[in-house]
N, C-alpha and C positions, 0 to 999 in steps of 0.2 A: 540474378540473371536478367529480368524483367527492365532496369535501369540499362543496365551495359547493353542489349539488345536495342533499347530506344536510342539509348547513344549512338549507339552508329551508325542506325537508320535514318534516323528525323537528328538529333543533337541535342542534347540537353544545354540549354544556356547557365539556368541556375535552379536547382530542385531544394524542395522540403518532403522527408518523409513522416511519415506518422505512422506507427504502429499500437496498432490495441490486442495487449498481449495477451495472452493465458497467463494464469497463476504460475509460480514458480517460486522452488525449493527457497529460494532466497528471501520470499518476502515471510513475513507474520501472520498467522490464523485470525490472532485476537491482536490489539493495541499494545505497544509494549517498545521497549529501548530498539537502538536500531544500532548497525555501526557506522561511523562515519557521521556527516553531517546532511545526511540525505534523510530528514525526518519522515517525509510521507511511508517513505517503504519502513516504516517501524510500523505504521495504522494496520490496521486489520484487512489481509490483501483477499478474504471472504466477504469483507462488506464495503469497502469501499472502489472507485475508480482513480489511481494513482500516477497521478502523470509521471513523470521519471525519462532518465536520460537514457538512449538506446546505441549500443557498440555498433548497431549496423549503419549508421552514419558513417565514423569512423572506417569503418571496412569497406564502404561502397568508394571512400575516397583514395584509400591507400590500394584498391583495386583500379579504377579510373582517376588517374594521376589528373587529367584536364578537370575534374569537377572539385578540387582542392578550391576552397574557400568559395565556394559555388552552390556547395550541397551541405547542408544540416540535414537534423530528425531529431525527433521525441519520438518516446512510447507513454500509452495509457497503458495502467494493469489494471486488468478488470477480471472480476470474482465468475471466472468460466474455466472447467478443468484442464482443456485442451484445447486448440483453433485458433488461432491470430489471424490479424488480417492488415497488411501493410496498405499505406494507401499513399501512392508517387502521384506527388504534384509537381509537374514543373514547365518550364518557360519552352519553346523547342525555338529550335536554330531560325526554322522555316515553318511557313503554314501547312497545316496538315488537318487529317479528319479521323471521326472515330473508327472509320472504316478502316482508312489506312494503316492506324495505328495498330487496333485488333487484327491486321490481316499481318502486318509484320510480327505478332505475336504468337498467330497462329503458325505460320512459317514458319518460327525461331521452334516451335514445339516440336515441331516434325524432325529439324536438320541432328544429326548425330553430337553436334557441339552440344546440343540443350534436352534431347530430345526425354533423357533423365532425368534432368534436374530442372524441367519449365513444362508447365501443362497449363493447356486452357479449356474453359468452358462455360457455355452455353444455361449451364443448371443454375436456378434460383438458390443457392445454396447459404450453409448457414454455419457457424465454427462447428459444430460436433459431428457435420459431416467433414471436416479435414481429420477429425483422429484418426491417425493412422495411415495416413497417405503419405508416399515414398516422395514427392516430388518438394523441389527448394520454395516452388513459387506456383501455384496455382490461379492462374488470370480467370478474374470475373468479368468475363467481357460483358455479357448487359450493364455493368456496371462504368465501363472507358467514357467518358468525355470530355469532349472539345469545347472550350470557349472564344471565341474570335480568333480563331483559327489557329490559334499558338499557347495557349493555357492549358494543359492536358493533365485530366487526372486516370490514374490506373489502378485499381484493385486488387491486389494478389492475396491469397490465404496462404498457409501453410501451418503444417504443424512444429511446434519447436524441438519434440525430440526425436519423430520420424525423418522428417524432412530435413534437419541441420543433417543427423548423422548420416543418412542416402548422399545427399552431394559431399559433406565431408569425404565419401567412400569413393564419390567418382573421381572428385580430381585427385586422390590418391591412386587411382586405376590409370589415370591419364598420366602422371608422373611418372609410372612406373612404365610407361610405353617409354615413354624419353629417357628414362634412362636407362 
């Protein structure tokens, strides 16, 4: 939500995301064969930091059709039970401020389109306060900045298996009003 909401506000020119994920079912405890030709996620995803390729690229594209060859991501996995934290970098159309930016964030959290699935806040917070929280995208706003007026990064947390399946749920609520 966090992308698509800046997109229409300010414009995304051409973004990179980064995700530093929690552990997951997928990777290995210890060091060990992998499938595929993706070596790292065979290493030990308890002790090491694993760079690796992230589907929410892919999704953020085939969701905003204009950022098709505009927008990439990686993810790090790093040895934490639960808590990711996305971090949107990108170019904006126009100049803008961290104000601005976090003020349409905060707005997008209010309006009934987000108001489930986008929350922000204020708290110094850290991954193992996201376990367990319902929302897709949780904005760290002390965290938003602006470089020369148009380089803008953003900080969202969420957790992967609360938060995917809550918005999974919503726009299933929402499909079912349409049809």
């Amino acid at each position: 939500p966090v992308i698509q909401v800046l997109h229409e506000k300010i414009g995304i020119k051409k973004a990179m995301l980064s995700t530093v994920h929690a552990l997951t079912a997928t990777q290995n405890l210890v060091d060990g064969p992998t499938k595929g030709v993706d070596y790292r996620r065979g290493r030990s995803g308890a002790y090491n930091i694993a760079p690796s390729t992230t589907g929410a690229a892919v999704a953020v594209t085939r969701a905003i059709k204009d950022l098709q060859g505009k927008f990439d991501g990686l993810a790090f996995r790093v040895p934490v039970v639960a808590g990711s934290v996305s971090d949107i970098t990108f170019v904006a159309n126009r100049p803008t401020t961290v104000d601005e930016v976090n003020g349409f964030l905060i707005e997008a959290s209010k309006h009934p389109r987000w108001n489930k699935i986008l929350a922000v806040t204020d708290e110094q917070i850290v991954s193992s306060d996201i376990i367990g929280q319902e929302f897709g995208a949780i904005v760290d706003l002390p965290m938003t900045r602006v470089v020369d007026g148009d380089l803008v990064k953003v900080l969202s947390w969420y957790d992967n298996e609360m938060g995917y399946t809550r918005t999974l749920l919503e726009h299933a609520r929402k499909i079912k009003t349409i049809l």
